[in-house]
N, CA, C and O atoms as a printed pandas DataFrame, in Angstrom:
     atom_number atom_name residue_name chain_id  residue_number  x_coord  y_coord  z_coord
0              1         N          UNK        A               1    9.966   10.755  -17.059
1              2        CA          UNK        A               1    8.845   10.385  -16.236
2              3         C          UNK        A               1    9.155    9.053  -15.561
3              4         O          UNK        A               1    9.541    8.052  -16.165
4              5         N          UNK        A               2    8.949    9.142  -14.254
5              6        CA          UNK        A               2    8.925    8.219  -13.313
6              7         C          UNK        A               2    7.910    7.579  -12.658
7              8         O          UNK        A               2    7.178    8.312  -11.993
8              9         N          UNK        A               3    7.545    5.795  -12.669
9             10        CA          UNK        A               3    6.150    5.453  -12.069
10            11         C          UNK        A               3    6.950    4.555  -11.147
11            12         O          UNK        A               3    7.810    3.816  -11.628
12            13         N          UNK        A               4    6.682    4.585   -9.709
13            14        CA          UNK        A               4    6.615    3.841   -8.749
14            15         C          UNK        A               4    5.608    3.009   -8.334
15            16         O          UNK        A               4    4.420    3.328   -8.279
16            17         N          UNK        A               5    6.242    1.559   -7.935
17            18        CA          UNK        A               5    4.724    0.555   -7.496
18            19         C          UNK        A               5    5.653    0.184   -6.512
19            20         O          UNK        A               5    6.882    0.132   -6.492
20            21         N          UNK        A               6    4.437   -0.152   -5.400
21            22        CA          UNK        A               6    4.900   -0.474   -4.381
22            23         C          UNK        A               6    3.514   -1.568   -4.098
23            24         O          UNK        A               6    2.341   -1.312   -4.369
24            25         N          UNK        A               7    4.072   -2.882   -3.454
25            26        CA          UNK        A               7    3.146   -3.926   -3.343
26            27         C          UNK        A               7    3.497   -3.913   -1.801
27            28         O          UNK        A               7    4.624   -3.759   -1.330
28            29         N          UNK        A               8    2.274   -4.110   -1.078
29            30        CA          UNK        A               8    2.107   -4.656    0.566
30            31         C          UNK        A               8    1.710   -5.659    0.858
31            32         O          UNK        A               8    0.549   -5.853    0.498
32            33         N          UNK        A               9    2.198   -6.470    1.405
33            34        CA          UNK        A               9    1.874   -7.857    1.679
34            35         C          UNK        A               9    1.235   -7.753    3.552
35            36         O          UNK        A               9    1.926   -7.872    4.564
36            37         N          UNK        A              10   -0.248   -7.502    3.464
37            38        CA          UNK        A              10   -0.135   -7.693    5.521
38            39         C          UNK        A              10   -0.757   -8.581    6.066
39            40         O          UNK        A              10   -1.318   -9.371    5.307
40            41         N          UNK        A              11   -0.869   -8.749    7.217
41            42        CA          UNK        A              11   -1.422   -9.849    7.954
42            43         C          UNK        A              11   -2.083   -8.715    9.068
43            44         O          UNK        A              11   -1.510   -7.942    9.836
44            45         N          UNK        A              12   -3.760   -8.997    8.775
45            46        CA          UNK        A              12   -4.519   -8.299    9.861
46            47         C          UNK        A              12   -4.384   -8.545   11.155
47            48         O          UNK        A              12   -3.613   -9.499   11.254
48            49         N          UNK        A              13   -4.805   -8.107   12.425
49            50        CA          UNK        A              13   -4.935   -8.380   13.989
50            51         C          UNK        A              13   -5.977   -9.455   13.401
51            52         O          UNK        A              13   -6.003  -10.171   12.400
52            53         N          UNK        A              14   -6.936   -9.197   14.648
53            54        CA          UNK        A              14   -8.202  -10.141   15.296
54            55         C          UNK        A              14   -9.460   -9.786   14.153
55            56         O          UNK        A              14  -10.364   -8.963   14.295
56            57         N          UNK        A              15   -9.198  -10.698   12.970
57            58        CA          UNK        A              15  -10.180  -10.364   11.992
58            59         C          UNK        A              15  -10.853  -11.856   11.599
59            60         O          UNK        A              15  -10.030  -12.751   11.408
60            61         N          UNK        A              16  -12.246  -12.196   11.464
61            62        CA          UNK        A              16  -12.365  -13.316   11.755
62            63         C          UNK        A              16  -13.531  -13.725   10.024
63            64         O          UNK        A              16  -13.988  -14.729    9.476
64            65         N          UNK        A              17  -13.531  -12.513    9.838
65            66        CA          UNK        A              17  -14.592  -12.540    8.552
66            67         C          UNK        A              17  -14.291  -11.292    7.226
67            68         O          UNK        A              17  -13.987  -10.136    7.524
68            69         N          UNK        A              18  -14.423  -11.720    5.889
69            70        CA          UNK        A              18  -14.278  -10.704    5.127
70            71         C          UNK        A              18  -14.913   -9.094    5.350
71            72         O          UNK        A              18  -14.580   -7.979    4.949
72            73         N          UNK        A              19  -15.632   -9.449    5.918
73            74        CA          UNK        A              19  -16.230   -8.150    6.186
74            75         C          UNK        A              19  -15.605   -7.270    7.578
75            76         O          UNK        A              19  -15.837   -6.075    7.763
76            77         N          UNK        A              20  -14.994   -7.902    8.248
77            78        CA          UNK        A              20  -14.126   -7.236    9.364
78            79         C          UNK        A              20  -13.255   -6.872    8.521
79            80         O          UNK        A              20  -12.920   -5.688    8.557
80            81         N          UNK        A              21  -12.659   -7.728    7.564
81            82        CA          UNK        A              21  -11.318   -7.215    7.221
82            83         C          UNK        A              21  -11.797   -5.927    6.090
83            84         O          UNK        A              21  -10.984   -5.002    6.059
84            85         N          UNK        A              22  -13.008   -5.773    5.177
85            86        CA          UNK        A              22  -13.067   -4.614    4.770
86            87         C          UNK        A              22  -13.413   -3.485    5.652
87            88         O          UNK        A              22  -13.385   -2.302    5.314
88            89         N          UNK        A              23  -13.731   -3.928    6.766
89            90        CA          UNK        A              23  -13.870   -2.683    7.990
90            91         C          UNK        A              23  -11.947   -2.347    8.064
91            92         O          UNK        A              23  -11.874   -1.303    8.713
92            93         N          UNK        A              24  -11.144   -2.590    7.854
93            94        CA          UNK        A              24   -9.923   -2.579    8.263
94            95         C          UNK        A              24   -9.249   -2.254    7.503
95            96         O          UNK        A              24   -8.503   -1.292    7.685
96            97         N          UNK        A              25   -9.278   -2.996    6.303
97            98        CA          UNK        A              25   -8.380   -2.190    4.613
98            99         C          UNK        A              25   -8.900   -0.722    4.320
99           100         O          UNK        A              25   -8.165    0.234    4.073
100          101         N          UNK        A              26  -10.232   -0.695    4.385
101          102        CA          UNK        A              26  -10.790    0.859    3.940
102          103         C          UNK        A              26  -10.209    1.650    4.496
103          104         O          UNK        A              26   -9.320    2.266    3.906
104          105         N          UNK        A              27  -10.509    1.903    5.812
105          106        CA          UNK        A              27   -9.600    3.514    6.093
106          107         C          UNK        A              27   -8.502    3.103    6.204
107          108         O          UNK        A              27   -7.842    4.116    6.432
108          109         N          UNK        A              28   -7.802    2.215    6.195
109          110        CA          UNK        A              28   -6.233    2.021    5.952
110          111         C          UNK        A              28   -5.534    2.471    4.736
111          112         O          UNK        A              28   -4.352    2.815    4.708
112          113         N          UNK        A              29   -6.651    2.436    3.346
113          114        CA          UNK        A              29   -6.209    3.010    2.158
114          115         C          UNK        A              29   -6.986    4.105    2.177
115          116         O          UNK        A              29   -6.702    4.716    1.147
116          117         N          UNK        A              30   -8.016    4.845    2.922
117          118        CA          UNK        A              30   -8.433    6.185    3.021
118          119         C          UNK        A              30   -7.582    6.774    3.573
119          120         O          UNK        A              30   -7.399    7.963    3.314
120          121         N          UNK        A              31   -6.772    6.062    4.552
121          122        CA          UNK        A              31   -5.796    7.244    5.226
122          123         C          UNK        A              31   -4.335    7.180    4.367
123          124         O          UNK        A              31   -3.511    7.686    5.128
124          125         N          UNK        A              32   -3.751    6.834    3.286
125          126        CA          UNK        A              32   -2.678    6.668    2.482
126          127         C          UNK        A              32   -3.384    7.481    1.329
127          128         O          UNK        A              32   -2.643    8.360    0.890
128          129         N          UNK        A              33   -4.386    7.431    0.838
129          130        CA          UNK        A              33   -5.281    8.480   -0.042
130          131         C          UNK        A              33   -5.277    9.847    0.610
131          132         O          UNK        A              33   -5.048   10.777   -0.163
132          133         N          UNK        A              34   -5.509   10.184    2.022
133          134        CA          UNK        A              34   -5.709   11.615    2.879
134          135         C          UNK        A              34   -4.168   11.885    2.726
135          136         O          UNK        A              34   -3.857   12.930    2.154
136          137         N          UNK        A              35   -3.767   11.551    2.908
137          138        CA          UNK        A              35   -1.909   11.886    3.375
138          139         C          UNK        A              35   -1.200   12.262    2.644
139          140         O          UNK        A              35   -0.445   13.206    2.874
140          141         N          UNK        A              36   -1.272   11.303    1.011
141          142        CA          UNK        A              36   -0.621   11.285    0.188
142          143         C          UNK        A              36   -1.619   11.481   -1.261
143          144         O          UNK        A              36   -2.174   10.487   -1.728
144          145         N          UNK        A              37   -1.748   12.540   -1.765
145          146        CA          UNK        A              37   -3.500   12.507   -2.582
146          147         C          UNK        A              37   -2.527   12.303   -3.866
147          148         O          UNK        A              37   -3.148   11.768   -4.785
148          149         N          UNK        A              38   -1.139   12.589   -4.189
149          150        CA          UNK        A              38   -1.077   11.815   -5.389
150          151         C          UNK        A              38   -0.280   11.175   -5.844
151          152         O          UNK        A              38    0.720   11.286   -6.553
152          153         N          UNK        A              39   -1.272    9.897   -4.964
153          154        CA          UNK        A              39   -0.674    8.535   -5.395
154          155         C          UNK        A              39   -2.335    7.303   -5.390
155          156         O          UNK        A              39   -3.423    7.393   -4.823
156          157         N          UNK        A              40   -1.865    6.507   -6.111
157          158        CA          UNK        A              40   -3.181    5.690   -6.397
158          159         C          UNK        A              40   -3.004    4.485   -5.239
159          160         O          UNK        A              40   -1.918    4.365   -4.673
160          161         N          UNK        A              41   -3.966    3.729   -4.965
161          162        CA          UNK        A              41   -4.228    2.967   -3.745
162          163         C          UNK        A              41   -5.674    1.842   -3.915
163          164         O          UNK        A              41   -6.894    1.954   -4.030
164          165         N          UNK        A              42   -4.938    1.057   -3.865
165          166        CA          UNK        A              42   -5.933   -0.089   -3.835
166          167         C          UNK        A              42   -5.874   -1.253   -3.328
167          168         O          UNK        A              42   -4.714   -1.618   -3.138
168          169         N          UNK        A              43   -6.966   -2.270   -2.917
169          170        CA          UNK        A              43   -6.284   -3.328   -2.313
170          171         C          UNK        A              43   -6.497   -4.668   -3.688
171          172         O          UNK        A              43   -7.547   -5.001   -4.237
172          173         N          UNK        A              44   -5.366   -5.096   -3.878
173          174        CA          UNK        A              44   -5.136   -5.755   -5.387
174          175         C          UNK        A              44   -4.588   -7.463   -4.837
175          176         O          UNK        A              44   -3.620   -7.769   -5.532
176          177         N          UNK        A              45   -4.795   -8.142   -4.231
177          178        CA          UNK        A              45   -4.574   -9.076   -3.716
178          179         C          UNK        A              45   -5.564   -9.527   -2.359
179          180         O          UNK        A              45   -6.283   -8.840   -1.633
180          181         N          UNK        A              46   -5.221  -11.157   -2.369
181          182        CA          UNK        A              46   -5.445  -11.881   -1.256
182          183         C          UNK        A              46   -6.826  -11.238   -0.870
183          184         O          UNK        A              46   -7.015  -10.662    0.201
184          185         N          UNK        A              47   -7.979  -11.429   -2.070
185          186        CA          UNK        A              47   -9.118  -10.852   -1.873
186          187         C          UNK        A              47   -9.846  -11.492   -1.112
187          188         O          UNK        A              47  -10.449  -10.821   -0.275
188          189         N          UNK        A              48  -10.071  -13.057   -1.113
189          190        CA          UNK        A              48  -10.638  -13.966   -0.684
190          191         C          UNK        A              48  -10.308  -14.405    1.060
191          192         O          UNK        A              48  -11.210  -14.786    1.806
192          193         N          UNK        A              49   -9.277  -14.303    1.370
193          194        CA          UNK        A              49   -8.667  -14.510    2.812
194          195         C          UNK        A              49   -8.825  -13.037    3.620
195          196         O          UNK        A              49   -8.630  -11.848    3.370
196          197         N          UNK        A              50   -9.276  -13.817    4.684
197          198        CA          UNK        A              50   -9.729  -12.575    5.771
198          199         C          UNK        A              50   -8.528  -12.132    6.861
199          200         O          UNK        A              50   -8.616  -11.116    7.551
200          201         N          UNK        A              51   -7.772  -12.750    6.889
201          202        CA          UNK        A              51   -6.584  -12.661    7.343
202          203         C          UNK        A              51   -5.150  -11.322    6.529
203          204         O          UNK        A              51   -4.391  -10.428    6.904
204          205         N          UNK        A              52   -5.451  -11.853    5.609
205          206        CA          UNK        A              52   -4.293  -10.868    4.705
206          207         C          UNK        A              52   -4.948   -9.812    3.862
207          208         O          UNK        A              52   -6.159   -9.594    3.834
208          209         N          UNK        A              53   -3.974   -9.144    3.141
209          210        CA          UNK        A              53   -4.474   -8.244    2.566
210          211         C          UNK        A              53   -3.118   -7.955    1.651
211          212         O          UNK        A              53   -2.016   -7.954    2.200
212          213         N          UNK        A              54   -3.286   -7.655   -0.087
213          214        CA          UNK        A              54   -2.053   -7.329   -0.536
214          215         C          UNK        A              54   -2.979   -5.369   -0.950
215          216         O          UNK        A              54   -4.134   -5.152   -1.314
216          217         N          UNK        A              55   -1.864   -4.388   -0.680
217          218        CA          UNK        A              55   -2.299   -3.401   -0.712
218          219         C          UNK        A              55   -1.051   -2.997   -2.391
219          220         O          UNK        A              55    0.082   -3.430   -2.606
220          221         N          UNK        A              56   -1.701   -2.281   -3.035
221          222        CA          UNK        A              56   -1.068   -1.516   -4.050
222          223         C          UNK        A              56   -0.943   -0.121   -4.122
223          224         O          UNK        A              56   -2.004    0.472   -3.924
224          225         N          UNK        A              57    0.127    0.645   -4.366
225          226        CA          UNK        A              57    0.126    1.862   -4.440
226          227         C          UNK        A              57    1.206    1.838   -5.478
227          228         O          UNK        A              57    2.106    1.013   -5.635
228          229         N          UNK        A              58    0.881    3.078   -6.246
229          230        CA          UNK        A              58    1.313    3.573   -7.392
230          231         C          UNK        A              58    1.796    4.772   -7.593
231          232         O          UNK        A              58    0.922    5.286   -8.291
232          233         N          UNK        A              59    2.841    5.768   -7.396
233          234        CA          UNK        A              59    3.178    7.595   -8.010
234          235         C          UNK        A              59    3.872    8.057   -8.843
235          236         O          UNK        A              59    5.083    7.932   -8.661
236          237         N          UNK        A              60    3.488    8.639   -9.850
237          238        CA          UNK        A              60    3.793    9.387  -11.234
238          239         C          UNK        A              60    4.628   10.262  -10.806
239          240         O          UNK        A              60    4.044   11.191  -10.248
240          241         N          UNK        A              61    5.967   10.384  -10.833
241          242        CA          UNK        A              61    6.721   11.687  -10.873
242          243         C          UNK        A              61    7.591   12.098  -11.704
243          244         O          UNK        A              61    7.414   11.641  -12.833
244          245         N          UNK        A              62    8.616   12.903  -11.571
245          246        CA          UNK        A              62    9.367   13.178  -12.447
246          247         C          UNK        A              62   10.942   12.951  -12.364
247          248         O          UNK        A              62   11.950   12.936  -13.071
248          249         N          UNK        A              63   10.400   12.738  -10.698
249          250        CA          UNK        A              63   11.919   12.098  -10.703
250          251         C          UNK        A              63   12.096   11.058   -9.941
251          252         O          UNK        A              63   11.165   10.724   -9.208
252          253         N          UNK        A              64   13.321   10.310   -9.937
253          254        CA          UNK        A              64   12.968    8.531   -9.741
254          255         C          UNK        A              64   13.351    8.788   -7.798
255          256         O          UNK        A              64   13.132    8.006   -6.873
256          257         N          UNK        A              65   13.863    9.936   -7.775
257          258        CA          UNK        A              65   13.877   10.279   -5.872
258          259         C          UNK        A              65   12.688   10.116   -5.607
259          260         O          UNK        A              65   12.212    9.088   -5.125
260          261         N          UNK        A              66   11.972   11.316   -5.955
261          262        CA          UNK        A              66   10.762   11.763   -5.320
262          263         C          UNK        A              66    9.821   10.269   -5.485
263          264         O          UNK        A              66    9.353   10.011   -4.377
264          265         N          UNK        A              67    9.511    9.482   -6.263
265          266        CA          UNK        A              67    9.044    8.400   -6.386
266          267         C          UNK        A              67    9.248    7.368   -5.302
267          268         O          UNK        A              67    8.298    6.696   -4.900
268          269         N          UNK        A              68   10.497    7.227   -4.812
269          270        CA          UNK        A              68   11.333    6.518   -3.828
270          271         C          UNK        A              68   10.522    7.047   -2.424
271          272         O          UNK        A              68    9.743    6.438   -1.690
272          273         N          UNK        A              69   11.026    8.406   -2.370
273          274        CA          UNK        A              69   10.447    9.015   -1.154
274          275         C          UNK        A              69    9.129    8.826   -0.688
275          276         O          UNK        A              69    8.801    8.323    0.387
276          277         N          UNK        A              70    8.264    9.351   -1.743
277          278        CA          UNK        A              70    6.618    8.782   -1.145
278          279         C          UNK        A              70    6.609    7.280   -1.285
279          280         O          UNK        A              70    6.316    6.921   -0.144
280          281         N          UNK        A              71    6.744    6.297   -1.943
281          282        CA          UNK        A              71    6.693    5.190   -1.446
282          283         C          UNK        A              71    7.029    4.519    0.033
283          284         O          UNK        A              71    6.359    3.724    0.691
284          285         N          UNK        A              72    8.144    5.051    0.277
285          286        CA          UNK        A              72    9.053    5.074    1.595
286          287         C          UNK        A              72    7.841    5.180    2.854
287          288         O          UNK        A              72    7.387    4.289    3.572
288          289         N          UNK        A              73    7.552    6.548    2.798
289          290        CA          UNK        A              73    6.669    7.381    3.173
290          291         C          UNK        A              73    5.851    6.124    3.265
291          292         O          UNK        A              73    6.254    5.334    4.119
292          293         N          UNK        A              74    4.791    5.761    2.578
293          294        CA          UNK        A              74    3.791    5.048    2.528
294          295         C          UNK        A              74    3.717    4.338    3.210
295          296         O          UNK        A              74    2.916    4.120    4.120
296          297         N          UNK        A              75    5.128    3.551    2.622
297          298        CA          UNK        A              75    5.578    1.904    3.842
298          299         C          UNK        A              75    5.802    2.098    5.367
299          300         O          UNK        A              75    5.832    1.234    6.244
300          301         N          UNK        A              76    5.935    3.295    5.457
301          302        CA          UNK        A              76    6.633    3.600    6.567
302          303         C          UNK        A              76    5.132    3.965    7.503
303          304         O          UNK        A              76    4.986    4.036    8.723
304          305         N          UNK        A              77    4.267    4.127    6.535
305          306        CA          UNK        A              77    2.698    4.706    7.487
306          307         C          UNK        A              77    2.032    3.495    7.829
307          308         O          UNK        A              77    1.221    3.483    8.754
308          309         N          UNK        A              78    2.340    2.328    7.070
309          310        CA          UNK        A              78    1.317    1.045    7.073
310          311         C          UNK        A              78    2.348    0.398    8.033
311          312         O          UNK        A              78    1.890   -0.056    9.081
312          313         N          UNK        A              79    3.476    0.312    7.845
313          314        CA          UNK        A              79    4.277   -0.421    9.144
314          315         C          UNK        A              79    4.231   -0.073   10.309
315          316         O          UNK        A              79    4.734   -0.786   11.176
316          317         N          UNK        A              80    3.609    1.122   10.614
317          318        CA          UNK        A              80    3.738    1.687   12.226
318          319         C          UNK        A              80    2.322    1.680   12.778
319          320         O          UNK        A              80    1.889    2.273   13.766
320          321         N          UNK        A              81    1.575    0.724   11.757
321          322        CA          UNK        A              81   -0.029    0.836   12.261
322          323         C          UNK        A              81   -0.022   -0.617   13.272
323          324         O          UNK        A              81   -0.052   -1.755   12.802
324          325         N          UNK        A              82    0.006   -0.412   14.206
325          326        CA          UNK        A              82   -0.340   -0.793   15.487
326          327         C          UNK        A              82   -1.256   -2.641   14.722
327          328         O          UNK        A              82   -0.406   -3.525   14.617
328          329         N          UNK        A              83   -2.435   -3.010   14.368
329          330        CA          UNK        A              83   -3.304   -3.543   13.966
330          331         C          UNK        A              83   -2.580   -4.132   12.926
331          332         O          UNK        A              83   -3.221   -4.900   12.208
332          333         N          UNK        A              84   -1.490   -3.970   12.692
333          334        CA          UNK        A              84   -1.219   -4.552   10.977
334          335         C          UNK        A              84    0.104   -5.202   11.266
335          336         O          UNK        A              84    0.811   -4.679   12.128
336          337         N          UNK        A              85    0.523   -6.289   10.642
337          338        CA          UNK        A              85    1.620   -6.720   10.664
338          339         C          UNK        A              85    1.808   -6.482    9.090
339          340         O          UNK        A              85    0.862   -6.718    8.339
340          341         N          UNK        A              86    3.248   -5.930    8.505
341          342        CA          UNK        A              86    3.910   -6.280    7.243
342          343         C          UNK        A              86    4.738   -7.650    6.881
343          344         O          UNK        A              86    5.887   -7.969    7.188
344          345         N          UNK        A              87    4.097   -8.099    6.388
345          346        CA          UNK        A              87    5.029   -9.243    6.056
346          347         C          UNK        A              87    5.789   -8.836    5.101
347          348         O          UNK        A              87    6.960   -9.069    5.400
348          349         N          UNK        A              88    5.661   -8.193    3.795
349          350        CA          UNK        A              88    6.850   -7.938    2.943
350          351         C          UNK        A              88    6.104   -6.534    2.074
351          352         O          UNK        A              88    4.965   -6.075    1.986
352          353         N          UNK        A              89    7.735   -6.117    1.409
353          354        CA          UNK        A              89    7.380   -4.476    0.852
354          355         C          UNK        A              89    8.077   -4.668   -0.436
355          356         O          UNK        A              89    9.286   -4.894   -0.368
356          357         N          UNK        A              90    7.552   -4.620   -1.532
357          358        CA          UNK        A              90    8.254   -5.118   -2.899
358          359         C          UNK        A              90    8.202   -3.335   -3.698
359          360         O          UNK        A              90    7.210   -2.612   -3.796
360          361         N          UNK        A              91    9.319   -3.107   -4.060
361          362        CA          UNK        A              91    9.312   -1.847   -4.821
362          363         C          UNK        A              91    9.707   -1.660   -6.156
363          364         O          UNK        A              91   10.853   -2.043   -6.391
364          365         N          UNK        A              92    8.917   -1.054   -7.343
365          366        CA          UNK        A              92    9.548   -1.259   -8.609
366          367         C          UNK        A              92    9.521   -0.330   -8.850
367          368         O          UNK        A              92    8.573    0.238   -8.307
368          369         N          UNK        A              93   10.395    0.595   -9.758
369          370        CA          UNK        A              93   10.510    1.623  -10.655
370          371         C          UNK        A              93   10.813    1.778  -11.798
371          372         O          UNK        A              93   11.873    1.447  -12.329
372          373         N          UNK        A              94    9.430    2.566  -12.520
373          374        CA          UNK        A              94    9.834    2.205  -14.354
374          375         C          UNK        A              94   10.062    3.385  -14.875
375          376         O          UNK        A              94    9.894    4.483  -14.345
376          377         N          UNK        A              95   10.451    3.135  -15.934
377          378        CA          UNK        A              95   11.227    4.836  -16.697
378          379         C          UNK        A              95   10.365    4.654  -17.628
379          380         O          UNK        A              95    9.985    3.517  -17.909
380          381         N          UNK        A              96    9.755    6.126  -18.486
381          382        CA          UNK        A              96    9.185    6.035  -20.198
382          383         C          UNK        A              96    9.785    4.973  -21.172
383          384         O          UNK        A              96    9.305    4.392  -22.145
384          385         N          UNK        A              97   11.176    4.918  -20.480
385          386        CA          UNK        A              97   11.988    3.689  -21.539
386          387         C          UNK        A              97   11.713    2.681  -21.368
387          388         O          UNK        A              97   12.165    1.892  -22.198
388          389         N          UNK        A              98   10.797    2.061  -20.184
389          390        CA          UNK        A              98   10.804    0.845  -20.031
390          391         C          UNK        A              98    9.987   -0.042  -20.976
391          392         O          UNK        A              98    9.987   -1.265  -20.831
């Protein structure tokens, strides 16, 4: 058994208040939830700043590829969003042994 974490570090567009920026994280992790239904998603950082956002995602598989791949996948959906800058993509993978 294979668990993948993947941490997002972003920097919103033209967001000037916490509440713009939860107008902006939500369907950003509704649409990584629609796409990808199993994998977990949350925003786990930089709660307080309206500017950033650290996003978390998490997938259980069985093999340490397929783990790789949807993460990939993931990063690859939040980096091409127009509105979002990535500042950094941190990836870990743990084994039952770990």
């Amino acid at each position: 058994m294979y668990v993948g974490a993947l941490t997002l570090d972003i920097l919103l567009g033209d967001v000037r208040s916490l509440k713009q920026k939860r107008s902006a994280v939500r369907p950003l992790i509704a649409e990584v939830q629609r796409r990808y239904p199993g994998v977990a998603v949350a925003e786990t950082g930089h709660l307080d700043l309206h500017r950033r956002a650290e996003i978390g995602i998490a997938v259980v598989s069985a093999s340490a590829r397929n783990c790789t791949e949807v993460l990939d996948a993931c990063e690859r959906m939040v980096a091409f969003r127009p509105e979002i800058e990535l500042l950094s993509a941190r990836h870990r993978l743990y084994t039952d042994e770990d």
